[in-house]
DRENZA-442985 format. One record per residue (C-alpha): residue in one letter; x, y, z. Coordinates in steps of 0.5 Angstrom, whole numbers. Example, Ala and Ser with C-alpha at 12.3 -4.5 7.8 and 13.67 -1.06 7.14 Angstrom:
A 25 -9 16
S 27 -2 14
***
This chain:
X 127 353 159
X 134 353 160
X 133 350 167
X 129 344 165
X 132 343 159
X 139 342 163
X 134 337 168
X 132 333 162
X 139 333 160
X 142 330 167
X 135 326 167
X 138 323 161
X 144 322 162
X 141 318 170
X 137 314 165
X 143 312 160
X 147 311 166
X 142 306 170
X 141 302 162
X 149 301 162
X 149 299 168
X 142 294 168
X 146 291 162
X 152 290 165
X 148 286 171
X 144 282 166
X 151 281 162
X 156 279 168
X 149 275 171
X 150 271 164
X 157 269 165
X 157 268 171
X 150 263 169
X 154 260 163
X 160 255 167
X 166 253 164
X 166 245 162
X 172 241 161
X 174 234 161
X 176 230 167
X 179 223 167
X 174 218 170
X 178 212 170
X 182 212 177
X 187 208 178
X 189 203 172
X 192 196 173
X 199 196 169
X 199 189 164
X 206 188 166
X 205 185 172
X 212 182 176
X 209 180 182
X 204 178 186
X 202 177 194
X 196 174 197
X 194 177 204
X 190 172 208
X 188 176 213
X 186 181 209
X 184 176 203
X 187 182 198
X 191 182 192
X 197 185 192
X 201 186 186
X 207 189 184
X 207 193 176
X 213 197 173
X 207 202 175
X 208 202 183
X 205 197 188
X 197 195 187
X 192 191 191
X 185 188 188
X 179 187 193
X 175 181 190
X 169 182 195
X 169 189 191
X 171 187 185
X 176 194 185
X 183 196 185
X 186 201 188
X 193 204 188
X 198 202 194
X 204 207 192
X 211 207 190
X 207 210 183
X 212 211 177
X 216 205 180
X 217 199 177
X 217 194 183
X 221 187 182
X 219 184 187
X 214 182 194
X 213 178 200
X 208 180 206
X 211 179 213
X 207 181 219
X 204 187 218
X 208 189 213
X 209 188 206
X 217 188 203
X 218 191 196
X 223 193 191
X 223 198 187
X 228 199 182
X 232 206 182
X 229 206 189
X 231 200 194
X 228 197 198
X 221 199 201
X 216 197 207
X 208 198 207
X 205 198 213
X 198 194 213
X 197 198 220
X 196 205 217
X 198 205 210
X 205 208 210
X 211 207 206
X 219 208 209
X 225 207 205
X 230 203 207
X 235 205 201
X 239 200 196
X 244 195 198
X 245 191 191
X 243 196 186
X 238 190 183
X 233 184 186
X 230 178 183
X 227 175 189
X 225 177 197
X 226 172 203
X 224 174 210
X 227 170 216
X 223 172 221
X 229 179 222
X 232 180 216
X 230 181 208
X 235 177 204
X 234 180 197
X 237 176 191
X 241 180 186
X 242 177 180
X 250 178 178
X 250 182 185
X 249 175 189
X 245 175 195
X 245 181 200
X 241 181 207
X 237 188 211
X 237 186 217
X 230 189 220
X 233 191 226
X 238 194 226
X 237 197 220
X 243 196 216
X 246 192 210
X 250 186 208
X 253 182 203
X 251 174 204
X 256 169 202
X 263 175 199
X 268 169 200
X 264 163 199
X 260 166 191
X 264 171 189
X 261 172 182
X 254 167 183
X 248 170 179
X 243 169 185
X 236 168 182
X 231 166 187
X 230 164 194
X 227 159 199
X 228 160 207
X 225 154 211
X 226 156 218
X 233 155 220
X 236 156 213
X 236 160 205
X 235 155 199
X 239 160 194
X 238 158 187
X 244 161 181
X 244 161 174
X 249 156 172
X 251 154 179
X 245 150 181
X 241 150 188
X 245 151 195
X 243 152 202
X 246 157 207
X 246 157 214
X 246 163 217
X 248 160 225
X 254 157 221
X 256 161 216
X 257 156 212
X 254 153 205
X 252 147 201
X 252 145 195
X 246 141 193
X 249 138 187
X 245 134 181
X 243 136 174
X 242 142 175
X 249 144 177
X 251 146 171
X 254 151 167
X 248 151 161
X 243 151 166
X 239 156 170
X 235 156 176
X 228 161 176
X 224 159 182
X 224 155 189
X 219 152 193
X 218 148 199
X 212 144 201
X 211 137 205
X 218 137 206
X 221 137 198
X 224 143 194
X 221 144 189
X 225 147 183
X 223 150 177
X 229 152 172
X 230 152 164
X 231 144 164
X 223 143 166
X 221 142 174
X 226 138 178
X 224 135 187
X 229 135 191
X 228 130 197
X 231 134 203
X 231 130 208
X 235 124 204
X 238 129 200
X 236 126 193
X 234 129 187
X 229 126 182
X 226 129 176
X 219 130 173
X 215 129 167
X 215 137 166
X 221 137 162
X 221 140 156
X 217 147 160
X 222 154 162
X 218 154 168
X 218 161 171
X 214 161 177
X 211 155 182
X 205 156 189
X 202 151 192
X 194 150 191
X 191 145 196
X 194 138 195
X 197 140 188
X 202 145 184
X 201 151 180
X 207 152 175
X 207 158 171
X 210 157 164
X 214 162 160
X 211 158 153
X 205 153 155
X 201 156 160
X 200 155 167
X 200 148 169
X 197 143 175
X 202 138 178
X 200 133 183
X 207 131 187
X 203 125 189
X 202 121 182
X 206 126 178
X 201 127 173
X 202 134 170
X 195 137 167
X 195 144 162
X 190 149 165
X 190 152 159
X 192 158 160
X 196 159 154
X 191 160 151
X 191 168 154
X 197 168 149
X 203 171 155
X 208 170 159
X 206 168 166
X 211 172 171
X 208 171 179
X 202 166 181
X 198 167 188
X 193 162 192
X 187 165 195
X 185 158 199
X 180 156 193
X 183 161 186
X 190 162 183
X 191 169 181
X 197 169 176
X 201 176 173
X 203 176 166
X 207 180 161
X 203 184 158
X 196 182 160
X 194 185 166
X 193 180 172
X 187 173 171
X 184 168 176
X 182 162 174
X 178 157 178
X 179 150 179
X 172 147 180
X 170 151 173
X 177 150 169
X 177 157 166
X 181 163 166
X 177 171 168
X 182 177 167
X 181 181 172
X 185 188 171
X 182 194 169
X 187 197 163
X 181 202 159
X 186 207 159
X 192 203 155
X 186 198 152
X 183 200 144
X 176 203 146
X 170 199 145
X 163 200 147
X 160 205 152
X 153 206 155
X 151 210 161
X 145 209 166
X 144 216 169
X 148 215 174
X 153 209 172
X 158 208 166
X 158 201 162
X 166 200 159
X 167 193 156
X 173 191 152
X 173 186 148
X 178 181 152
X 178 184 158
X 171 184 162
X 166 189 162
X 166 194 167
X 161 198 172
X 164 205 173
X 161 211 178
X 165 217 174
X 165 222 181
X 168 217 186
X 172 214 179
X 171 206 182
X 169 201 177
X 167 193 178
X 168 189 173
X 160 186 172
X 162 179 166
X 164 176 173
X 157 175 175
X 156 169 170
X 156 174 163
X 159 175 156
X 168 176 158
X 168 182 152
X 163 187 149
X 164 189 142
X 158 194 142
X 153 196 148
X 147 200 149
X 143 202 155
X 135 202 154
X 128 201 159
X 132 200 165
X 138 194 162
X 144 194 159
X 145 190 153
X 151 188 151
X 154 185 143
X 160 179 145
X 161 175 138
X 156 173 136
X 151 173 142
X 147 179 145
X 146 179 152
X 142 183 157
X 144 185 164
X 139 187 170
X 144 192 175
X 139 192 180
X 139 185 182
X 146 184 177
X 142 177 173
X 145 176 166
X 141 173 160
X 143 171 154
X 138 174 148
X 140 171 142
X 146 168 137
X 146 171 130
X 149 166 125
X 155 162 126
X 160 167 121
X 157 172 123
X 158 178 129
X 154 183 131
X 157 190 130
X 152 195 132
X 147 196 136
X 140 200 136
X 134 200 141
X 127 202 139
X 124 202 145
X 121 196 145
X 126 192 141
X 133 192 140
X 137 192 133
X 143 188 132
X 147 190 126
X 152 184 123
X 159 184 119
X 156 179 115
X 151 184 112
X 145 182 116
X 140 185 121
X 137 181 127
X 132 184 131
X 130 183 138
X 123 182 141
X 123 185 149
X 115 182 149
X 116 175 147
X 123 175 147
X 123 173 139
X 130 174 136
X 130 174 128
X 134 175 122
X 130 181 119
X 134 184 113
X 140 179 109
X 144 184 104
X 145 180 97
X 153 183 97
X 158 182 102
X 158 188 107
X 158 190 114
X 153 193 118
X 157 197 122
X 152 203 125
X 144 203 127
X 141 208 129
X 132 208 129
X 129 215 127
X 122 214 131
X 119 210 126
X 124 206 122
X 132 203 123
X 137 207 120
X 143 202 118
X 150 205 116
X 154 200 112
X 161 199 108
X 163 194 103
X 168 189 105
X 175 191 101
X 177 185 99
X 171 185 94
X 170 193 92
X 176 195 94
X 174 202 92
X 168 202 95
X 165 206 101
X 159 206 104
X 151 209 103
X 146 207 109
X 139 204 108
X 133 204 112
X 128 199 114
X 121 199 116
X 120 194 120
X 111 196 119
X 112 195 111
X 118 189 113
X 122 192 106
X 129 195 106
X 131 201 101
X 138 205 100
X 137 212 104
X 144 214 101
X 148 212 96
X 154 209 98
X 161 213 96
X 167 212 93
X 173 209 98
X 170 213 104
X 167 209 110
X 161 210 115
X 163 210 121
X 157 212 126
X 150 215 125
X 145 219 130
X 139 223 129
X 136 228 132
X 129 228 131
X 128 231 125
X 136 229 121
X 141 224 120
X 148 225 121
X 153 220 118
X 160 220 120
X 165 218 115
X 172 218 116
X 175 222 110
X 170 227 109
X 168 228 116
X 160 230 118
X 155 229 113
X 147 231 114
X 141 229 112
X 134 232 112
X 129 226 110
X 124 231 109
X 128 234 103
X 131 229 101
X 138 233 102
X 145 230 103
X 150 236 105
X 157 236 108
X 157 241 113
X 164 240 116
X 167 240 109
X 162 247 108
X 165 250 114
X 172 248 112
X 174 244 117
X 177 237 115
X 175 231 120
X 175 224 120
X 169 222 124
X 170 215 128
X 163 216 133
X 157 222 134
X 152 223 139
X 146 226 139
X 145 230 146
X 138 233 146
X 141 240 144
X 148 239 140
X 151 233 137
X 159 231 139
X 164 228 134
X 168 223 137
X 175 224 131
X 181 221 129
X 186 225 133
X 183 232 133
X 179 230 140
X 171 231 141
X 168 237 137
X 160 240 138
X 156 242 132
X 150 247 133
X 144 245 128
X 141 252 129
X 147 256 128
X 151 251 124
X 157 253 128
X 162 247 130
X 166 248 136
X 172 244 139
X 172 241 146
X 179 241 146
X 181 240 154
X 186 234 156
X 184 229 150
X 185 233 144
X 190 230 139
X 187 223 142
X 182 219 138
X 175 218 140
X 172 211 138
X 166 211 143
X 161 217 146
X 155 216 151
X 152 220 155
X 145 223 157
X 143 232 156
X 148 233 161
X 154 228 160
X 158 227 155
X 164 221 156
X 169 220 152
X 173 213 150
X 180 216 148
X 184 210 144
X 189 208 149
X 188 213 153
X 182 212 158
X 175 214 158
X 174 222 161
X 168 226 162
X 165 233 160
X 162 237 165
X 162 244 168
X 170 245 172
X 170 242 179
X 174 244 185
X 182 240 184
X 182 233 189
X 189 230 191
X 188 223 193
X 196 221 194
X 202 223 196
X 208 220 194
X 213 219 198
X 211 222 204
X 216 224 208
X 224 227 207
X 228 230 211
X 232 236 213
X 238 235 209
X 234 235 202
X 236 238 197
X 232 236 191
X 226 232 193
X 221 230 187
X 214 228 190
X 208 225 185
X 202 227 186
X 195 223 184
X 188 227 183
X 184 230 179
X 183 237 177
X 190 239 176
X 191 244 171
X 198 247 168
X 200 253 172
X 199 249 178
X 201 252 185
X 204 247 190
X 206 248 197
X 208 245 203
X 204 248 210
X 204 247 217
X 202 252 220
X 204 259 219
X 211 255 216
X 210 255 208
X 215 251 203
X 213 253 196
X 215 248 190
X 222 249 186
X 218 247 179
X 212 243 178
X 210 239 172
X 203 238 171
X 204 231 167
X 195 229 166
X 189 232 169
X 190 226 174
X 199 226 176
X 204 232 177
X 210 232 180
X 213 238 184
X 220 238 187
X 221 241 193
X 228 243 198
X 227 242 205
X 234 244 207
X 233 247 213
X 226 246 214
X 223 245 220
X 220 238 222
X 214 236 223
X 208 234 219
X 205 238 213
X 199 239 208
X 199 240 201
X 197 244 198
X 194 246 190
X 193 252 187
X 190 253 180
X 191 258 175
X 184 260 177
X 185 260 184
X 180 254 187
X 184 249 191
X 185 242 194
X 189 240 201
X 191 234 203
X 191 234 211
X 198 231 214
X 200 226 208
X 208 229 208
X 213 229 214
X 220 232 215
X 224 229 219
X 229 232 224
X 237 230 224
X 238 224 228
X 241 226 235
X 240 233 234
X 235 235 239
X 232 241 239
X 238 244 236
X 235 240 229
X 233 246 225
X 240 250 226
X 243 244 224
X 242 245 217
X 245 252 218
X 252 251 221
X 253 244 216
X 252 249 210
X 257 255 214
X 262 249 215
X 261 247 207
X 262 255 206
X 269 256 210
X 272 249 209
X 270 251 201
X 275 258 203
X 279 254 206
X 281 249 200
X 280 256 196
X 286 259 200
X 290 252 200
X 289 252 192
X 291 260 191
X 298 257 196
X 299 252 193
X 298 255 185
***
């Protein structure tokens, strides 16, 4: 008995421990099953409104654009822009010779992109500022303001001061080069012209020599100098060398190309205008109406693409007189309409285009181009289109064979707000207090519902049999007035309030479940109600939280909450458990979500459109710049990607030779910058590496080179050791001699 009570006794003991063990496993199965999600930026690479400079490739046909965030390029065969380099920099000027394209970044210098292999080279600072580059065919003249005019001489490469005698003290400010010499335009000195085999200077004389006047742009064409200052645009005959005014007197002209046979000019205040030097006739494109300064021009051979102030880049057509804004600015635009497909994401700013995005390579094209509405107020996807609300006209688009078709207008002080999709009609709500309905069948668009007080239908949402319609009151008529929700039934064709409205607490968005309605409000946060009831409850305020809701989205499991400056939140109808995403964009407002069972994007206000997924591996697409040099003490490297998170490891590898970064700072989930010392580093060409805090990593195969001492020989990684050894003996030395003289 004894002994088989011991058997029982390690029987039992066997089979607890076997139980604990089956449960670890099916525990740490469930972990390991349940994947961490997080956000991720899906914008890619944003075009800066503050545009400087622009620079037309021919052979190429692509844009390059210079910002005060680096140096862009814009494919219109693709519609998509894509970073060139120099980020963080603000680039002042451009100019494409060769195969290479000439830029000046300030604090930076001057810098060549080869066209060939995409590389960048520094060629350091000879004026500490430029207002315009001119090539000669060996050498780039850089105007630099109050520092006059200075010269790099690409062979040899070195700098050099133009003019110290003959301009001391000039305001250089734009340049012209026409084959043997340098027209040389100055801020109250008038026009010149310098002649690099003589040495010798001229001045060009007329009006424009002037104390009060200052000279903006120079351009050479069919043998006249075209000159844009304060004092409107002036011609100057060169080989009669006589000056002669137009009748664009009153513009401060900024900018000026060749289109054909005519001129573009781009104003500071009235626009971008077309000049024919053959009549002299000057006609407005209307480009004023964008409202900005325009700062650059470029021709492509048939379109001007102009930079602006402010205003990202626009083209304009001549055959068709209109101007199309063409850059991709969703991370400093206010967020408006999302709508995804399953595999494409839809984005349309409300002057800037509507855009087409694919969040894993982070490529967008902007769609509106192919002949559809400029902007989106709202949007939605729905039996495979995309309907989009600008004003007051609903459009569809057809991805597959990319066709836009205008549905409907609503009426004439009216533009729609909102939008709900049936299944086989599209809903579209109003701020002027109407509900318009479109027939996929017959193609019928009809106003449904007219509210006798004035109020804006600002959110729909249909509940399987009927359309559910969240509206406010207009403030300036019941200023203490929020708003209720209403229901149509489009069988019965009668409207009925569902929820009374509130006292000064708007409706901001609705979704439904399959069995409730959610409403959205902006001070008191999520509301639930369950028809069947007849039971309105405030389940963010019971659970204590306090949130103002801007947008809600139904995922088939889960209901996300976009708020105001508290990010995205998920509320679990079962549990009744609310739970913050945080991640990247928490403190940001989120006015737009949309998604499907398993994604879920966000619109951050000014902050760009991110996604919620399981954790992926980090990628680095750039590295900048890409090369430094023995003697580096202290060099700060940008890196762009994605993935990154705060902790993050980064080194330098070659082989067995690894340099780890001093400090790293992890500014997004898409930029950092590590600082590295390459002081006595062996040249070669290195990867970078990431880490993150959980281990998983990015490489980006020999994208930085450290370059050897010049004349050193094979003796270029000792080099550094004995420049240090004499610094610390001629540090003694001085250290004795100080003691003696002491």
């Amino acid at each position: 008995m004894e002994r088989e009570g011991r058997r029982f006794q390690v029987a039992g003991r066997v089979t607890v421990i076997a139980l604990m063990v089956a449960l670890t496993l099916v525990f740490s199965a469930g972990v390991a099953g349940a994947e961490e999600k997080v956000w991720s930026d899906v914008c890619g690479v944003e075009v800066s409104v503050n545009v400087s400079d622009l620079a037309w490739d021919e052979v190429g046909q692509r844009l390059f654009v210079a910002t005060d965030k680096g140096v862009q390029r814009y494919d219109p065969a693709l519609g998509t822009w894509s970073s060139v380099g120099l980020e963080g920099f603000s680039i002042s000027s451009l100019i494409l010779e060769g195969d290479s394209l000439w830029a000046w970044a300030y604090s930076r210098g001057l810098c060549r992109y080869s066209l060939d292999d995409g590389t960048w080279d520094d060629l350091g600072m000879g004026p500490s500022r430029c207002w315009e580059l001119a090539s000669d065919g060996s050498g780039i003249y850089v105007a630099a303001s109050d520092e006059g005019l200075w010269r790099f001489d690409t062979l040899a490469g070195a700098w050099s001061k133009v003019g110290e005698d003959e301009i001391p003290g000039y305001v250089v400010t734009c340049l012209a080069w026409d084959g043997s010499g340098l027209y040389v335009g100055t801020d109250f000195h008038g026009c010149l012209y310098y002649r690099p085999g003589e040495g010798t200077w001229t001045g060009l004389g007329g009006e424009l020599d002037n104390p009060y006047y200052g000279i903006d742009s120079l351009l050479l064409h069919d043998g006249y100098l075209y000159v844009g200052s304060s004092l409107g645009l002036w011609v100057y005959d060169t080989q009669k060398k006589e000056w002669s005014r137009t009748t664009l007197y009153s513009s401060d002209i900024n900018e000026m190309v060749c289109g054909g046979p005519c001129l573009y000019v781009a104003t500071w205040y009235d626009g971008v205008i077309r000049f024919d030097p053959a009549t002299g006739e000057a006609q407005n494109t209307w480009g004023g109406a964008i409202n900005t300064y325009f700062t650059s021009l470029a021709w492509d051979g048939t379109r001007l693409y102009a930079g602006t102030q402010g205003k990202c880049v626009w083209r304009y057509v001549p055959q068709e007189g209109s101007w199309i804004r063409l850059g991709w600015a969703i991370k400093s635009a206010r967020a408006r309409g999302m709508a995804w497909d399953g595999a494409s994401l839809y984005a349309g700013e409300y002057d800037g285009g509507i855009w087409a995005g694919d969040p894993q390579s982070r490529t967008w094209r902007d769609i509106s181009l192919e002949e559809g509405p400029r902007g989106a107020s709202v949007m939605l996807w729905g039996a495979g289109c995309l309907y989009v609300a600008s004003g007051k006209e609903l459009w569809s688009y057809a991805p597959g064979d990319r066709s836009w078709k205008m549905l409907g207008k609503v009426g004439d002080q009216e533009s729609i707000l909102s939008l709900a999709f049936s299944g086989s009609e599209v809903y579209a709500g109003t701020d002027g207090g109407c509900i318009w309905r479109y027939d996929r069948g017959t193609g019928e668009w009809e106003n449904v519902f007219s509210h006798w007080f004035p109020i804006m239908v600002c959110a729909l949402a249909w509940d399987g049999s009927g359309l559910c319609a969240g509206y406010n009151y207009l403030g300036s008529v019941m200023a203490d007035w929020g708003g209720g929700v209403l229901r149509y039934d489009p069988r019965a064709n009668i409207a009925y309030d569902l929820i009374a409205p509130s006292i000064n607490d708007e409706i901001s968005s609705l979704a439904w479940d399959g069995a409730n309605l959610y409403v959205g409000r902006e001070k008191t946060g999520l509301w639930k109600y369950a028809p069947t009831r007849g039971e309105l409850q405030n389940v963010s305020g019971n659970a204590g939280l306090s949130l103002s809701v801007r947008s809600l989205f139904w995922s088939g499991s889960a209901l996300f909450m976009g708020t105001e400056s508290k990010g995205v939140w998920s509320y679990d109808p079962v549990s009744g458990n609310f739970t913050d995403t945080g991640g990247w964009i928490s403190g940001y407002s989120v006015y737009s979500l949309a998604g499907d069972s398993s994604n879920l994007f966000a619109w951050a206000n000014g902050h760009g459109i991110w996604r919620y997924g399981p954790k992926a591996a980090p990628a680095i697409d750039s590295v900048f710049p890409g090369q430094g040099t023995q003697l580096d003490l202290w060099l700060s490297l940008t890196v762009q990607g994605r993935g990154f998170e705060t902790g993050a490891q980064v080194r330098l590898c070659k082989g067995s030779v690894v340099i780890n970064a001093l400090l790293v700072n992890v500014t997004s989930e898409t930029r950092l910058t590590a600082v590295f010392s390459l002081f006595g580093a062996e040249p070669g060409v290195y990867d970078l590496v990431l880490v993150n805090p959980d281990g998983k990593e990015a490489r980006l195969a020999q994208c930085f080179e450290v370059n050897g001492i010049c004349g050193a020989g094979a003796g270029t990684a000792l080099l550094p050791l004995g420049i240090a050894l004499g610094l610390l003996s001629g540090g003694a030395m001085w250290r004795r001699r100080w003691k003696r003289r002491g």
